[in-house]
C-alpha angles and dihedrals in degrees: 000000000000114000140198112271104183129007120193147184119264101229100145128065093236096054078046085052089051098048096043087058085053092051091044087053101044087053098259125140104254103170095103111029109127139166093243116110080346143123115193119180114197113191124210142206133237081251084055083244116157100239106147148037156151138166144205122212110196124214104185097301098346129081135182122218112226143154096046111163134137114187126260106262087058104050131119082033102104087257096123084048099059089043087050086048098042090052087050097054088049085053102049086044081052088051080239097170100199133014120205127202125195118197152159100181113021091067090157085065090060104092097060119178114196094192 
């Protein structure tokens, strides 16, 4: 199993650039991701292979996660959960008070506990 060995913050537009591409290829809207009111977490390989993300857009104590996607040689592996649990932790230190989640595809993501 290959696992995750860094994850970072998106805070340049070229890093923006790099994760809108993943998203294209995994099959995510990437039209209208932007920095702005947004934390975005892009997760890389040994290899510094782009192979994970998510995202959460706030909106005063709200957020919505968005942009979740690990790339298809990793699935099944956990990998979507850690993200999942990664973006939740940035959120409660954010006082973020409730996360949505809108889907068609990921329907194990969506029960999601902030506490």
């Amino acid at each position: 199993m290959k696992e995750f060995v860094v994850s970072q913050q998106v805070k340049t537009e070229k890093e923006l650039e790099a994760l809108k591409k993943f998203l294209l290829v995994n099959q995510l809207p990437a039209e209208n991701i932007k920095l702005e009111n947004s934390l975005l977490l892009t997760y890389y390989n040994a290899d510094d292979v782009l192979v994970g993300s998510g995202g959460l857009e706030f909106y005063g104590d709200k957020a919505l996660l968005r942009s979740l996607a690990v790339s298809p040689e990793l699935r099944s592996q956990q990998h979507g959960k850690q993200i999942v649990e990664d973006l939740l932790q940035h959120a409660r230190m954010a006082g973020i008070k409730e996360v949505y989640l809108l889907t068609e595809t990921a329907f194990s993501f969506s029960k999601i506990r902030i506490h």
